[in-house]
C-alpha positions in Angstrom: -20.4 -3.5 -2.9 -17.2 -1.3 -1.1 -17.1 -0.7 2.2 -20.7 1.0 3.2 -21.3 3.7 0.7 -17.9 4.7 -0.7 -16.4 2.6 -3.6 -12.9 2.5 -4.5 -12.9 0.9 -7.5 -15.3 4.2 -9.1 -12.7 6.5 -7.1 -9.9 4.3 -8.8 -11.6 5.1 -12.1 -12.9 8.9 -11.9 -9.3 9.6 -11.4 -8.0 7.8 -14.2 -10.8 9.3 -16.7 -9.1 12.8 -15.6 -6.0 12.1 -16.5 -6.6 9.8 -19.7 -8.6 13.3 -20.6 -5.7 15.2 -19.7 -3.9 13.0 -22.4 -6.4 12.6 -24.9 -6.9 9.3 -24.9 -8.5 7.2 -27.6 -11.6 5.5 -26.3 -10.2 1.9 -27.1 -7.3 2.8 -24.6 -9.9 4.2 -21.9 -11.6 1.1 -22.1 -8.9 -1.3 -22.0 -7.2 0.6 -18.8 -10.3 1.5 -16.7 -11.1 -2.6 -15.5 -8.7 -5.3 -15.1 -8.1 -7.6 -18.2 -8.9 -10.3 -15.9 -10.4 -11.3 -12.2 -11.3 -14.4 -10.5 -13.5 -15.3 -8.1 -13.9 -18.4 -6.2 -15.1 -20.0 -3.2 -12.2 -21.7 -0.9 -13.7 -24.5 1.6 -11.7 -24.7 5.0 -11.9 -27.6 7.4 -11.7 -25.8 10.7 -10.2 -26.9 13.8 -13.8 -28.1 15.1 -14.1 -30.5 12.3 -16.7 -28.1 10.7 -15.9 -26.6 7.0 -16.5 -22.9 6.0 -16.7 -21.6 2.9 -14.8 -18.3 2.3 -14.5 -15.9 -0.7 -11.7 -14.9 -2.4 -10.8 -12.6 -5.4 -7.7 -12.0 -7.5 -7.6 -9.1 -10.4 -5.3 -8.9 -13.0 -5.1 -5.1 -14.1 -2.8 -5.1 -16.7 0.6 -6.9 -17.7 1.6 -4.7 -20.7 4.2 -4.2 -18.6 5.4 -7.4 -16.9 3.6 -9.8 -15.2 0.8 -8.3 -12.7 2.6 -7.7 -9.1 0.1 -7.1 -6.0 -0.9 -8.5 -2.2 -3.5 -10.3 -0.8 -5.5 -9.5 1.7 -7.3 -10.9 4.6 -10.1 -9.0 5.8 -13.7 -8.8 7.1 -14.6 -6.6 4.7 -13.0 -7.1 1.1 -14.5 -6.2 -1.3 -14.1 -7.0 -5.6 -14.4 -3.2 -5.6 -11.5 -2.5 -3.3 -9.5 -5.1 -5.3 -10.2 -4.0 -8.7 -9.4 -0.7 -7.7 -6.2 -1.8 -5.8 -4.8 -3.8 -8.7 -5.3 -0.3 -10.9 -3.4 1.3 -8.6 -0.8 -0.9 -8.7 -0.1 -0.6 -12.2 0.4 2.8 -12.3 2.9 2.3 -8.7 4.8 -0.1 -10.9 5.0 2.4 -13.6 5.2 5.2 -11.9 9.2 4.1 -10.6 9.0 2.5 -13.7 9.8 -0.8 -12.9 8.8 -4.2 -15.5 5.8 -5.1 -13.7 2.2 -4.6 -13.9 -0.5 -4.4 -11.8 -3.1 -7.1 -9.8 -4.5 -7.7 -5.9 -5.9 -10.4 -4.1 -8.5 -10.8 -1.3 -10.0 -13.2 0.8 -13.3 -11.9 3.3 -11.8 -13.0 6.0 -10.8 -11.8 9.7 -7.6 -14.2 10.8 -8.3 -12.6 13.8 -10.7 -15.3 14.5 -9.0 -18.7 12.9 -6.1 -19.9 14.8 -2.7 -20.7 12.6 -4.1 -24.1 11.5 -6.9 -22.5 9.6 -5.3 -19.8 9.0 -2.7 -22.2 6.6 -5.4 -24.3 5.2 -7.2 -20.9 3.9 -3.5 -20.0 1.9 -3.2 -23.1 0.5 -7.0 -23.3 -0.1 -6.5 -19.5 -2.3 -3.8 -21.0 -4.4 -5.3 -24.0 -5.2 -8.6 -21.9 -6.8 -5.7 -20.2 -8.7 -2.5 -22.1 -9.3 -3.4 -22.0 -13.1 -3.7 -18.5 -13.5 -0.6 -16.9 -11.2 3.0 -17.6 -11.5 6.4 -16.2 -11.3 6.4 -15.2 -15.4 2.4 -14.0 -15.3 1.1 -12.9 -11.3 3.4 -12.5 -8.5 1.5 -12.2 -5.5 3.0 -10.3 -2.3 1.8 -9.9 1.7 -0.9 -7.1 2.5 -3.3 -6.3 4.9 -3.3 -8.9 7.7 -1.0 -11.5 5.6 2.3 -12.0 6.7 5.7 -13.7 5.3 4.3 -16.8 7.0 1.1 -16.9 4.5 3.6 -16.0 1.7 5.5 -19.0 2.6 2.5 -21.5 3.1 1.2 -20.1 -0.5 4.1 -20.9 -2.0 4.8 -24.9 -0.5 1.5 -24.8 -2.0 2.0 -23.6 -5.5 5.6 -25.2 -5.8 3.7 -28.8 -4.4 0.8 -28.1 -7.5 3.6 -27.7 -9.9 6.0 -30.1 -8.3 9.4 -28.0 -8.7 10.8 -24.8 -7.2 9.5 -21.0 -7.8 11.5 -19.1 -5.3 10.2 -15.9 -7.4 6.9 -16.5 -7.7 5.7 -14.3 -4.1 7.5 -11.7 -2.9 7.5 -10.7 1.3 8.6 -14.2 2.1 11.0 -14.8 5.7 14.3 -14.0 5.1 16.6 -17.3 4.5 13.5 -18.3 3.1 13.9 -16.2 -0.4 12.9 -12.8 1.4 14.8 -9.9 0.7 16.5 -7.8 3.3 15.0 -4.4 4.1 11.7 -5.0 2.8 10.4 -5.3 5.7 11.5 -1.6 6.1 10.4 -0.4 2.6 7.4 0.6 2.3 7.5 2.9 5.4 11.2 4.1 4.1 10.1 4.9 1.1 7.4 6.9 2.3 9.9 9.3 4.5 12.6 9.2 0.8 9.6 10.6 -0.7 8.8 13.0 2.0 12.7 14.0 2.9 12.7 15.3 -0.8 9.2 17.1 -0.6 10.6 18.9 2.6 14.2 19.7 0.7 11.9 21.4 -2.3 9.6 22.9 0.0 12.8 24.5 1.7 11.8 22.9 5.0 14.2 20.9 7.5 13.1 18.2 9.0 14.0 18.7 12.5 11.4 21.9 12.3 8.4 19.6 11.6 6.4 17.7 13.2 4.1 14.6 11.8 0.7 12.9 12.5 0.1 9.5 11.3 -3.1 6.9 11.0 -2.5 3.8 11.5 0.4 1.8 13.3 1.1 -1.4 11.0 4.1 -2.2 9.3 4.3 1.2 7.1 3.5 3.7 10.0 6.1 2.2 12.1 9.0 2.0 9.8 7.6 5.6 8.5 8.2 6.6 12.0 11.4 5.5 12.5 13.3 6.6 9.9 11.4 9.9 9.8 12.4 10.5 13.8 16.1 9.5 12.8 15.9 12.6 9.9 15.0 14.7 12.8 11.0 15.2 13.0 8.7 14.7 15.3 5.4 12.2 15.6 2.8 13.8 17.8 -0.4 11.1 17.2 -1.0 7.4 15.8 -4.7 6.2 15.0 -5.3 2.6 15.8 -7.7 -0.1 15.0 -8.9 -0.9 18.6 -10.2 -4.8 18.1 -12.1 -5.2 21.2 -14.0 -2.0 20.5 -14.4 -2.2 17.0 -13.2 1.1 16.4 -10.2 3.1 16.4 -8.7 5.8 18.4 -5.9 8.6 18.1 -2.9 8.0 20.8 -1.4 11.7 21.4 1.5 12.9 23.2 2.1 16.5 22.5 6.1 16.4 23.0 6.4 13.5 21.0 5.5 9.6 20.9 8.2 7.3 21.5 7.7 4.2 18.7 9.8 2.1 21.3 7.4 2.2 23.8 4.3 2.0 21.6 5.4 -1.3 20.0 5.5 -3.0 23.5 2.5 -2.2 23.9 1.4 -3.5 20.4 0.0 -6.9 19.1 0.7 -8.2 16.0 -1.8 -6.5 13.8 -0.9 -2.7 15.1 -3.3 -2.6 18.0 -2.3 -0.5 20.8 -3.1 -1.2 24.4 -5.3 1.1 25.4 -4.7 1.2 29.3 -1.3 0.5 28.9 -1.1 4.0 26.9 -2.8 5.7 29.0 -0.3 4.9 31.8 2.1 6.0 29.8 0.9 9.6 29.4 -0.8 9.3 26.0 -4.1 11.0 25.5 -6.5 8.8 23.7 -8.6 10.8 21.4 -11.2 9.6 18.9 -10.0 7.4 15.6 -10.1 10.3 13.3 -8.3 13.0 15.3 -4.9 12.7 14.1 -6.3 14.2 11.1 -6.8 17.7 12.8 -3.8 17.9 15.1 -1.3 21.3 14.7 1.1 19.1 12.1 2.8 20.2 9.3 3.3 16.5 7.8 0.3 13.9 7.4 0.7 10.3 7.1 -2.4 8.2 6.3 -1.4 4.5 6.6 -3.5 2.6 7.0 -6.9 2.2 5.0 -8.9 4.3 1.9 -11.5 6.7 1.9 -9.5 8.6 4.9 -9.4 12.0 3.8 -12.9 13.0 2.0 -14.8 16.2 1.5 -16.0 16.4 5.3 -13.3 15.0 7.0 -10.6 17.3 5.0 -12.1 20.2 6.4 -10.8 19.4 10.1 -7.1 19.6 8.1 -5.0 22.3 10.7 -3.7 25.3 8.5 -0.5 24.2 9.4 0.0 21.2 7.1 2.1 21.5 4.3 2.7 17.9 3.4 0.6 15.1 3.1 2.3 11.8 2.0 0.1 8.6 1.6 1.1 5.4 2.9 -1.6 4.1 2.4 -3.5 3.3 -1.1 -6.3 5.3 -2.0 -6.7 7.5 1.5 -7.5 10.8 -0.3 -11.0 11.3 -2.3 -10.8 13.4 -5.7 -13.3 15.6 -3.6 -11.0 16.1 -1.2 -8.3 16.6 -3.8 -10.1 19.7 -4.5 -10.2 21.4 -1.0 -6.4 20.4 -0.7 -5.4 21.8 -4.2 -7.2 24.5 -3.1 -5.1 25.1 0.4 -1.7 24.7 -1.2 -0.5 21.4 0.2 1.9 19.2 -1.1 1.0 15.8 -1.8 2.9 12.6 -2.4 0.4 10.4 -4.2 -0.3 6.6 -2.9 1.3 5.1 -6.1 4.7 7.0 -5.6 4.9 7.9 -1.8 4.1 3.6 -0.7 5.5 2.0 -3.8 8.5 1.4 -1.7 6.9 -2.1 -0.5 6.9 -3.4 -4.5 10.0 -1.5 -5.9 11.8 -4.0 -2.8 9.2 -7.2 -3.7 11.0 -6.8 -7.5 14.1 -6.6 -5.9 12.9 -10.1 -4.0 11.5 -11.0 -7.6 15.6 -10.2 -9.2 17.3 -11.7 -6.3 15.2 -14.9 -6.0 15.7 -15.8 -10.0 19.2 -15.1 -9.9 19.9 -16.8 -7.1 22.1 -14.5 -5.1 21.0 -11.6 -2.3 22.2 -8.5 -1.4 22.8 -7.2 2.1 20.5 -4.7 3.8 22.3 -1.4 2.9 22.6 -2.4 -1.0 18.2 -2.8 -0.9 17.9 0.0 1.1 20.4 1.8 -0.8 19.3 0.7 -3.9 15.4 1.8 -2.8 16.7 5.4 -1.7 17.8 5.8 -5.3 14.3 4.2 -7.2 12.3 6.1 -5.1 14.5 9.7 -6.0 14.3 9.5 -8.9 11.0 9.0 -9.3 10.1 11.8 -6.8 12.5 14.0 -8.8 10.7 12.8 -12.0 7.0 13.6 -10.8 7.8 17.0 -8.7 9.5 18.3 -12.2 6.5 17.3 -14.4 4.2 19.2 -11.8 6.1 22.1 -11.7 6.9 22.5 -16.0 3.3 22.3 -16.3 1.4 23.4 -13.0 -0.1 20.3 -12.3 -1.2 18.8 -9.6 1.6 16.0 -7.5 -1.3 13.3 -8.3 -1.8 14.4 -11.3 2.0 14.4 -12.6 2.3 11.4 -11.2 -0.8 9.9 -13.2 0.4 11.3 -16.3 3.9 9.7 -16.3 2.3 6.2 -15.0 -0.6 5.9 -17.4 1.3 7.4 -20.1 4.0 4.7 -19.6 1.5 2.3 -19.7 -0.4 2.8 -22.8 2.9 3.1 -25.0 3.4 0.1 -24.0 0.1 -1.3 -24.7 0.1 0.6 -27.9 3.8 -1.3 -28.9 2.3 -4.4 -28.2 0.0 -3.5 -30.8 -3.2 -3.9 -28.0 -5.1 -0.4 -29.1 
């Protein structure tokens, strides 16, 4: 089952049985897009440093590759879920489709907390997930990418691995690698970037400038930090960050009321977004239960971190002032909380558009590895700014030409995109 109650692959597919009514859909075409075409599961045995071996579980779905081959991270945590990975690798085909790039959509897990296995274990666990799959990814059918908790070094130990299996080079078969290594430039940067692109044009049709807002954000990983850069250089504000704490097993809300400094925060930060606690409080930061950021006086929101964020209860703590919610993360929003937010008049950047900066730049990783040649920072970056545009521009018109919903407009250009090409391939 998904994480305690709420599941993320039914969430994944109430939403896509709105939309595929919005359309009409045939019910051969419902059925082939509401469960991956494919998913593995599989045990992977680790010899630890002790000498003992574990067994852990890992996942991979396959969603569908109508469009390209599938294109989706891995993740390492305690509690993954095949729900949460089903529903991840749906998403992820309509992100691809929605700034219509070839790919399609899949996601991989492992239940797992790397927390707890040193870097030893922690490289016999990648090469341990590609082995249970080596036959069934590749750079021409599954490109697999970094996600929660996984890094460029796991990329890099999964693909020795795969390239050692198939004894010749794949630079294109994972994406998020180091750079020198076949990583791309600025995609570090892109999913966070392309969050504030997506949110710089919300504010420019909302007739808002950015220096008069100010943001709250959950979660300070890779996209909330990047998110937060680049949105302080446009000129905002970020009042709050919610953190995982590890020790505590639970996570708190950081606040400064003039403004956080993302400088100081990160040297007080460990590698998987944690903030120290006492060393913020030194600092003058109020630290305020996990899910506070959510009702701070902010015109912007900025869930990054995990799903099932904003729900029917939680939604209602939403200050009056927020105009914009743009989601970094996949899946933070519930449709019933779609409903109360619909209902207040606030713009939202859907998950699959507002983060699909992190794999418009892993198919630019994908382009530059299998030709061999790489561009410099400002070309990625430059090239993202322009992906990401335009496929704001294209959503935001849909929406308004027929009063729909952002998710919604979004959903219908992705799934539409989707089952033509099904349809041409002669599938339904």
């Amino acid at each position: 089952m998904a994480r305690g109650s709420f599941n993320p692959f039914e969430m994944a597919q109430k939403q896509f049985d709105g939309v595929a009514d919005t359309l009409g859909l045939d019910q051969p075409t419902r059925d082939l897009l509401r469960w991956p075409m494919r998913e593995y599961h599989f045990n992977i045995p680790v010899r630890m440093d002790d000498g003992s071996v574990r067994v852990f579980r890992g996942f991979r779905s396959q969603h569908n590759d109508a469009r390209g081959p599938c294109k989706g991270g891995i993740r390492f945590h305690p509690q993954e879920t095949i729900d949460t990975v089903r529903a991840l690798s749906m998403w992820m085909t309509w992100k691809c489709a929605v700034v219509d790039i070839p790919l399609g959509g899949g996601k991989g897990g492992v239940i797992c907390d790397p927390h707890d296995l040193s870097e030893r274990e922690q490289e016999r666990l990648c090469r341990g997930w590609i082995r249970q799959v080596a036959r069934n990814v590749g750079p021409l059918s599954d490109v697999p990418a970094p996600d929660v908790m996984t890094s460029p070094q796991h990329m890099l130990w999964m693909l020795d691995e795969f390239e050692t299996i198939h004894g010749a080079k794949y630079p294109g078969f994972i994406t998020g690698k180091p750079v020198g290594l076949g990583g791309s430039l600025g995609r570090t940067e892109a999913t966070g970037y392309g969050v504030v692109y997506t949110i710089r044009e919300a504010l420019k049709e909302l007739g808002i400038r950015p220096d008069d807002t100010v943001a709250a954000v959950q979660g300070f990983g890779n996209v909330a930090q990047y998110a937060i850069q680049l949105y302080t250089q446009l000129g905002g504000t970020v009042i709050c960050v919610s953190c995982w704490d590890q020790a505590e097993q639970t996570s708190y809300t950081y606040r400064k009321k003039s403004g956080i400094s993302l400088e100081e925060l990160l040297a007080i930060t460990d590698r998987y977004g944690g903030i120290d606690k006492g060393k913020a409080q030194d600092l003058g930061y109020e630290r305020l239960p996990g899910d506070a950021w959510l009702a701070q006086d902010a015109d912007i929101l900025i869930p990054a971190a995990l799903e099932n964020q904003i729900n029917a209860e939680t939604a209602q703590k939403m200050s009056p002032r927020v105009k914009v919610i743009a989601e970094g993360a996949n899946g933070p929003t519930t449709p019933d909380a779609d409903v109360i937010i619909k209902d207040r008049g606030v713009f939202v950047i859907p998950d699959f558009l507002a983060n699909a900066g992190g794999v418009t730049c892993s198919y630019f990783e994908q382009v530059q590895c299998n030709m061999n040649y790489f561009w410099t920072k400002d070309e990625v970056l430059g090239k993202l700014d322009q992906k990401m545009t335009s496929a704001f521009i294209a959503v935001s018109d849909l929406a308004r030409k027929r009063k729909l919903f952002m998710r919604d407009a979004a959903y219908v250009i992705s799934v539409s995109r989707v089952v033509d090409a099904c349809r041409a391939r002669g599938w339904v």
